[in-house]
Every structure is written in structure tokens, then in C-alpha cells.
N, C-alpha and C positions, 0 to 999 in steps of 0.2 A: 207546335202541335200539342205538346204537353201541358202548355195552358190554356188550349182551348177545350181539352178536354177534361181539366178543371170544370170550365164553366158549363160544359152540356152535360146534364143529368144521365146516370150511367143506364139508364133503361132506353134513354135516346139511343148510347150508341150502343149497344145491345142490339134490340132492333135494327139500329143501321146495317150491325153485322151479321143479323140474321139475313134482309133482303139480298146483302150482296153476296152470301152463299149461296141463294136461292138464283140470281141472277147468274152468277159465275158457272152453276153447274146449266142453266139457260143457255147460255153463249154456248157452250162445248157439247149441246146436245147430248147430256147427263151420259158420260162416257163409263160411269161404273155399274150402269147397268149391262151392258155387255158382255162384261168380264163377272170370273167369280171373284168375289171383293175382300179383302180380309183385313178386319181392324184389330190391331194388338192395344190393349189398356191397361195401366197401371205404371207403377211406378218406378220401377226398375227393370230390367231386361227386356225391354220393349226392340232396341236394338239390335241386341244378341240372337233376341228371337225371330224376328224381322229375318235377317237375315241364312242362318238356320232353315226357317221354312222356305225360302226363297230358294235354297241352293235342294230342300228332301222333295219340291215338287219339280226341280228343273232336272233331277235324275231319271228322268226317260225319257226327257228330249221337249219337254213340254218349254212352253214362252211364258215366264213371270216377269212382274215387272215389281217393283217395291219404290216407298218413297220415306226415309225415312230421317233422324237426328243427324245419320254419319254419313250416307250417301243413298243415291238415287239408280234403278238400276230399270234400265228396258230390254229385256231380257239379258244378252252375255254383257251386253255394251253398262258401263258402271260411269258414272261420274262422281266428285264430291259433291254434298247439298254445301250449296254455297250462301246459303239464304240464314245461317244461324237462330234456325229455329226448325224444329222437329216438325212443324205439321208447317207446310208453306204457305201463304194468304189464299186467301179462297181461289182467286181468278190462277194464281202459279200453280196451285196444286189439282186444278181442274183442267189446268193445259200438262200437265205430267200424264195426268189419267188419259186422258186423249191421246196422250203423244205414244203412250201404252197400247190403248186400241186399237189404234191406226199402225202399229208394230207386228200386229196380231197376238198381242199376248192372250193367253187365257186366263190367267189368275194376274190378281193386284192386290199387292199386300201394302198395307201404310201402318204406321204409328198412329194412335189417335192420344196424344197427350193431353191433360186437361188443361192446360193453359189454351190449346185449339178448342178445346168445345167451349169456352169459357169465352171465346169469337165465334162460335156457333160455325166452326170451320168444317163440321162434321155434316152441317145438313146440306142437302142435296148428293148422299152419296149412301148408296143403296148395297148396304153388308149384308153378305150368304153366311160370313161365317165372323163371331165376336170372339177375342181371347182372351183374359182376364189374367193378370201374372200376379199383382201383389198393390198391396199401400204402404208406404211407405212414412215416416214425421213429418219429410219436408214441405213445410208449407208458403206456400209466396204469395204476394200483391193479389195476384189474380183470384186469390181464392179467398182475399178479404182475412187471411192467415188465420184461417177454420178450415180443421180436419172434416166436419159436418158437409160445406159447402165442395169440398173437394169431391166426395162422395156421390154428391148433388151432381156435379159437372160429369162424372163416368155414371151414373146410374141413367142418367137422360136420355147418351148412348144406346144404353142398352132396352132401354122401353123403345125408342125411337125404333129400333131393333126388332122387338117383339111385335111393334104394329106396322110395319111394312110386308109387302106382298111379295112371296117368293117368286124367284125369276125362273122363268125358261127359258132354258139358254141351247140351241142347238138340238131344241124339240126334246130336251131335258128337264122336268123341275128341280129343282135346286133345292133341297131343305133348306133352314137356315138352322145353321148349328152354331151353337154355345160351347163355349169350353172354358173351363176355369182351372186353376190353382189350390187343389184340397189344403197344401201345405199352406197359404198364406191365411191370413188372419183373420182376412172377410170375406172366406169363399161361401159360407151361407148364402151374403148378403148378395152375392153376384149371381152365384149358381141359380137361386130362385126365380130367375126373369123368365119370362116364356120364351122356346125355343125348339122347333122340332126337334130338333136331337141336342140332348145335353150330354158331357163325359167331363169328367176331370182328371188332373194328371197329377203326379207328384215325385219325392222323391221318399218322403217320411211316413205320412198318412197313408192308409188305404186309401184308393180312386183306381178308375176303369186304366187307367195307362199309369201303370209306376214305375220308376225305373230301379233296377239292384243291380248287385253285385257290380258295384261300381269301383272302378281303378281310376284317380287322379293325379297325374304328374309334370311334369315342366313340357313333356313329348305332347299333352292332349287327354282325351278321357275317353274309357268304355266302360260300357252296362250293357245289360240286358233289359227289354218291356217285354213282358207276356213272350216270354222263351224267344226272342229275335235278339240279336245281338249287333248293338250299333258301333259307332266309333265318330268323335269329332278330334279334330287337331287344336282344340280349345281348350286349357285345363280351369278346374275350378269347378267345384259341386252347384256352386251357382249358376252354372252356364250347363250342367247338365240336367237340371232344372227347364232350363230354358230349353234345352233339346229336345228335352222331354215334350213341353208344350208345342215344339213345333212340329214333331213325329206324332203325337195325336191328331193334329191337327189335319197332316197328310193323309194321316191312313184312314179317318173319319173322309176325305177329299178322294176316297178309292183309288189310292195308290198304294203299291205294293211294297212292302218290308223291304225287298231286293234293290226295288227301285229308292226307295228313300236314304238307305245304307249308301248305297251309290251316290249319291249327289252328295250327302255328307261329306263322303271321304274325299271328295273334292274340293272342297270348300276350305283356303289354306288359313285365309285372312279375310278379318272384319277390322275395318279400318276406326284406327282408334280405342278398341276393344279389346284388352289384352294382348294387343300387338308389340310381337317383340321386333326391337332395330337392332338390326347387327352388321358392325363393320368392323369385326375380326378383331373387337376389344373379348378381353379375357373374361368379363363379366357378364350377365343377362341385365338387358336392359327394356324395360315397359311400359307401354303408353297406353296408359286406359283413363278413361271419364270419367270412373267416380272421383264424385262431388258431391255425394251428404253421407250420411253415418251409414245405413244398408250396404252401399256398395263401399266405403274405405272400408270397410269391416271386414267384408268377405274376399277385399283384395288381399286384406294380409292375412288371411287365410290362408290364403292360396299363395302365396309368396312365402310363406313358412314353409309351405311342405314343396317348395320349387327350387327355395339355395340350401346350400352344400352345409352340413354341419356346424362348419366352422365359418360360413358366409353371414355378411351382414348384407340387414338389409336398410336402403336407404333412400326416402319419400319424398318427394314434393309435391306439395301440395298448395293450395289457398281456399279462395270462396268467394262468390256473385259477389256484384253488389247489385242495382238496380230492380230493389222488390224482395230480394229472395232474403230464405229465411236465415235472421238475424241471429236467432238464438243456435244455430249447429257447429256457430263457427269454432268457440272454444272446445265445443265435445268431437268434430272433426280435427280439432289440435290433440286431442286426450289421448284419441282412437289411433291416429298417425304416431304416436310420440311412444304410444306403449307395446302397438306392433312393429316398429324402427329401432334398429340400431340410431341412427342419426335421421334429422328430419330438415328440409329445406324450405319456409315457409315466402309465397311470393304471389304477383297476381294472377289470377286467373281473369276474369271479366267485372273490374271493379264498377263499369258504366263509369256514372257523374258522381259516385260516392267516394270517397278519401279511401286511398290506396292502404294508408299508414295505418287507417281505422278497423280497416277490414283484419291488418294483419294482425295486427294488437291482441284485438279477440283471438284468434288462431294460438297465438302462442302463449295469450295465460292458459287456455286449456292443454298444450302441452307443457309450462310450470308444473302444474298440478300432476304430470304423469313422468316425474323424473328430470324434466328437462331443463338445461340449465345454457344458457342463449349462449352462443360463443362455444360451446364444449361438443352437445351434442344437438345442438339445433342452430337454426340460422337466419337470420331474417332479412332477405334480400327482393328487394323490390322489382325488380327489373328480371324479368320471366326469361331472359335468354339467362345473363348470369348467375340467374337459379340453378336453372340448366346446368350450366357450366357449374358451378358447384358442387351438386348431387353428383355427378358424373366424377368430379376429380377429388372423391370420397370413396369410391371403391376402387378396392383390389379384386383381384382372382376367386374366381367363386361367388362373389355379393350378385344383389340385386338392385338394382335402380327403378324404381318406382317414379314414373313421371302421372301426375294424376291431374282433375281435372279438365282438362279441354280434350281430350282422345284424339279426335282427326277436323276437329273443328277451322275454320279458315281465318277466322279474326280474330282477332283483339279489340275488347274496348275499351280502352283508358282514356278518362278524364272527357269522357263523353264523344273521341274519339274513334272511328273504327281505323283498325290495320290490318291489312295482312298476315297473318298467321298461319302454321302448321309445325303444331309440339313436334312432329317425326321429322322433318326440314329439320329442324332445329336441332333435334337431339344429334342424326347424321352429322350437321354440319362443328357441331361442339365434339364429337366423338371423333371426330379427324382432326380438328385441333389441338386434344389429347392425347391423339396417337404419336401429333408431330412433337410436340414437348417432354413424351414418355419416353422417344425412343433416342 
């Protein structure tokens, strides 16, 4: 398949991918017009948010559905996305949207990642409301590794956006609202799209929903927006960010403060997403998905202010292979190596690319940040006995950092797919530790 697409000219299959989104929402009798539709864009928190808003509109009893990087929800009922990709092919993720419809959901939230519009995965599916989080460096294949062209692929979104026709839904018109990120670094450039109602949110800047007086700790985080006071069981100023956007996003959707606080405090776990595993070891242990500089950054952020004084803390990590971007990997070593006590480097999703190549780069960029191979870092190939190593690194109080794949199903090495799930894994290595410790 990959050398035939060598030889057809990429506007062929562009094109191709256009008709069969246009086809796909055909077959299903364009199911996202039904529902109030909700696309999240950009480049980090897309997940977090996802689900966040998923759980502040299901607080009075309403049916949402979501589809998104870490899993798939129709209303209570959750599954994992088993598809290892954030936006699913036209025709799977047009039968999700249906499969929502016919559930009787009211609202449908998805991810719209730019690798999906870049498959034109977005057309045939009619958004009330657009959410704009952030951009981020990493750039891949798909984007011809141009910041420009990335921009290109969410901004198209959002016109596509601006000239569609609001829906009535239940003898209701639908505004179609916009909302963006004051704090990120091109919210000009998003905020200006047309949109009957636009608001931004933040944590730093002035915008119509900000969040203060914020508490973050190992327990989860509170703040206040415009005198209401929330609570998620999520820690990390990153994800209250993300709260933020999805608490405007509610209350703009005429839901009540009371009601959205409720659904929040429900809400225990996002699978993969600073989810901790615990089987009664003495230490915290977390399995979250970053995988490029924004997010390792903001984990060890957030892991400094979660162990104990005297805790270390300690990372595993790697990096794609197949497209993605080549140049983060050393500075993804720099980032791990100078927020870690010790650092465990191994694969993540190498594809058809050299396992050995990927790691190489990872650890001259933690060289450069103290690190010294064998002392306080490690380079092990083989993602379970990564595992097991970061794990039979801490004592009492530390923190183990599992990064990378979150709640992802496979593995692909050497072009390979397997079965995978880091939290399987960690469980199963954390009971093997237990038996050997005690």
C-alpha cells in the first residue's frame, strides 16, 4: 500500500479521501446533524478535554457520546478506541456517530486532530460548537513538517465551520459557537473565524471564562471561573486549562454551574491521561501520553509538586517512529533527563524505523542534561522490561512516570502491530515486584 501511494500523485489521493468522507457521512445519513456536534482542535489536551466536557454535560442526566485518541463513549457505556488513531477512517467514525444517534445521545463530542483533516476526515460532519486549545512544535509526515501547513489543516476546520448552516434541532436553532485558548499562542489567529457566538478561556490572560485561585496537588485540582467553584480529581494546571475549556464550553451549551460541577466530580479517570495504577506498592505510579516537549514538560511539572520532598522521580519514556517528528527526540531526552531523578529510555511506536535509532537520539539529548548511561539513565529496548526497570527504581515516596502510549492498544515494532496496554503492563510488572520485594 505504501508504494502504491508512492506512485499516485498526493492531490489524487487527497481527493480520493475527500469523496469517501463525503460518501461515508452518505451511507449513515449524515448522523452529526442530529446531535449537537462538538469538535476540539489543536495540539495538546484535546483528550483531556474531550473528556472533561463529556462528563460537565452528562451532569444532569443528559446522553453524550465522544470519540476520541483514548477511548470511545456512548453515553455511560465506554469502550477503548482500538483503532490507534485519534480521528477513526471516515466510514468507522461515521458509523460511531450513528451508533450515538440511534442511542439517543444529544451532544457528540470528537477530536478533530490534524493528521484527520489532512484525510479530509472532518468533511461531511456538521459542528455547533469548534474548541481551539493550543499548537504546539511537533510536526509529522502528514504536515510535509511545516508549522504553515499544520495551521492550513485546523484553519480549514474552522472556515468549513463559519460557512455551514446552523441546525434546528428540536424546533431549536443552534448558534454555532467558537471558543478558543486566550493563553495559547495563536489564539488571534483562531479566535477571528466567524461564529455566532465566540468566548475564550484561560488560565493567565484575560478571556470571558478564566480560571483562579487555583489549588493543584496529587488529590486532583480546584479553582474558581466567574465566582463558581469547580473541582476535578485531575492534577496539573494543564488540565485545568483544559477544564476550563470544557466548563465554557458547557455553560455557553445552557448548562448550569451546579450541573457541570456535578458531572466533574464524577469523573475519576481518563484512561491513559495521568492515570495512576495502584497495587498497594509504596510509591505513585503514572501512565500518561506525552510524547513531545509541551506535554513531557508539563508532566514534570506536575510530578514535582506530587512526590514527597525527599521522592525521586523516575520517567520512561521514547518516541514514534513512522513520519513523526525527528528532531524532538533529543530535546524529549533533555526535558525527561532534567525533570528525573533517573530516566528509562525504550520504544514507544518505532513502525518500520530502527528501534536503536530512535533511542540514540533520546539519550544524546539526556547526555547533554547530566546524564550519564548506566548511572542515572537506561536504555532498554523492550518496553515491558523498561517497565520493569523504572518500576524496580523506586522506593517509598518516588514517582514513576510511564509516558508515551497512555491507554493505547498496540504496539508497532519493526512494522509489526501487537497487542499492548502500558496499565496491563505496569499492574502486571508491579505484582512481580511486590513478589520479589517481599
Amino acid at each position: 500500500m505504501s508504494g502504491i501511494k508512492k506512485l499516485v500523485p498526493k492531490a489524487a489521493i487527497n481527493r480520493f479521501h475527500y469523496l469517501e468522507a463525503v460518501a461515508a457521512s452518505f451511507a449513515y445519513r449524515n448522523p452529526s446533524r442530529h446531535m449537537i456536534t462538538i469538535g476540539i482542535v489543536g495540539s495538546k489536551g484535546k483528550t483531556t478535554m474531550a473528556n472533561l466536557l463529556w462528563a460537565a454535560l452528562s451532569g444532569d442526566g443528559s446522553k453524550v457520546g465522544l470519540v476520541g485518541t483514548a477511548n470511545i463513549k456512548v453515553g455511560t457505556n465506554e469502550r477503548l478506541n482500538p483503532y490507534h488513531m485519534t480521528m477513526p477512517g471516515r466510514h468507522r467514525l461515521q458509523k460511531v456517530l450513528a451508533e450515538m444517534k440511534s442511542a439517543g445521545c444529544d451532544y457528540a463530542i470528537m477530536e478533530v486532530p490534524s493528521e484527520g483533516q489532512a484525510q479530509w476526515r472532518h468533511v461531511g460532519i456538521n459542528f455547533d460548537v469548534l474548541i481551539f486549545t493550543n499548537v504546539t512544535r511537533e510536526i509529522m509526515a502528514s504536515h510535509n513538517y511545516s508549522l504553515e501547513i499544520l495551521h492550513e489543516h485546523n484553519q480549514r476546520v474552522f472556515e468549513q465551520f463559519g460557512q455551514q448552516k446552523s441546525k434546528v434541532l428540536a424546533g431549536k436553532h443552534q448558534p454555532k459557537i467558537l471558543i478558543a485558548n486566550a493563553d495559547a499562542e495563536h489564539f488571534t489567529t483562531y479566535f477571528d473565524h466567524l461564529a455566532d457566538i465566540k468566548r475564550s478561556y484561560s488560565i493567565d490572560h484575560k478571556s470571558d471564562y478564566r480560571a483562579t485561585r487555583i489549588i493543584s496537588n496529587a488529590e486532583g485540582s480546584h479553582f474558581v471561573i466567574n465566582k463558581q467553584a469547580f473541582a476535578i480529581l485531575i492534577p496539573g494546571l494543564v488540565n485545568v486549562s483544559n477544564a476550563t475549556g470544557a466548563i465554557a464550553a458547557a455553560l455557553e451549551l445552557g448548562k448550569s454551574p451546579q450541573m457541570i460541577a456535578r458531572g466533574l466530580s464524577e469523573l475519576s479517570t481518563i484512561p491513559g491521561r495521568m492515570e495512576k495504577i495502584n497495587v498497594d506498592q509504596d510509591f505513585q505510579v503514572i501512565v500518561d501520553y506525552a510524547h513531545e516537549e509541551t506535554g513531557m514538560t508539563a508532566l514534570m511539572e506536575s510530578a514535582r509538586s506530587m512526590v514527597s520532598k525527599s521522592g525521586k522521580i523516575i520517567t520512561l519514556l521514547g518516541a514514534e517512529g513512522g513520519g513523526r517528528d525527528v528532531k524532538k527526540r533529543p530535546i524529549m531526552g533533555k526535558i525527561a533527563m532534567r525533570g528525573s531523578d533517573y530516566i528509562v529510555i525504550s520504544n514507544v511506536d518505532p513502525y518500520s524505523d530502527d528501534p536503536g535509532a530512535i533511542i540514540r537520539d533520546i539519550a544524546d539529548g539526556a547526555k547533554k542534561a547530566r546524564g550519564i548511561e548506566g548511572k542515572n539513565f537506561f536504555c532498554i529496548d523492550d518496553r515491558r522490561a523498561g517497565i520493569a526497570k523504572a518500576l524496580s527504581l523506586a522506593g517509598t515516596g518516588d514517582i514513576v512516570l510511564i509516558t508515551g502510549k497512555g491507554a493505547e492498544q498496540s504496539i508497532v515494532i519493526h512494522g509489526k502491530k501487537s497487542a499492548w496496554d502500558d496499565r496491563k503492563v505496569v499492574r502486571e510488572e508491579l505484582k512481580k515486584l511486590r513478589t520479589t520485594r517481599s
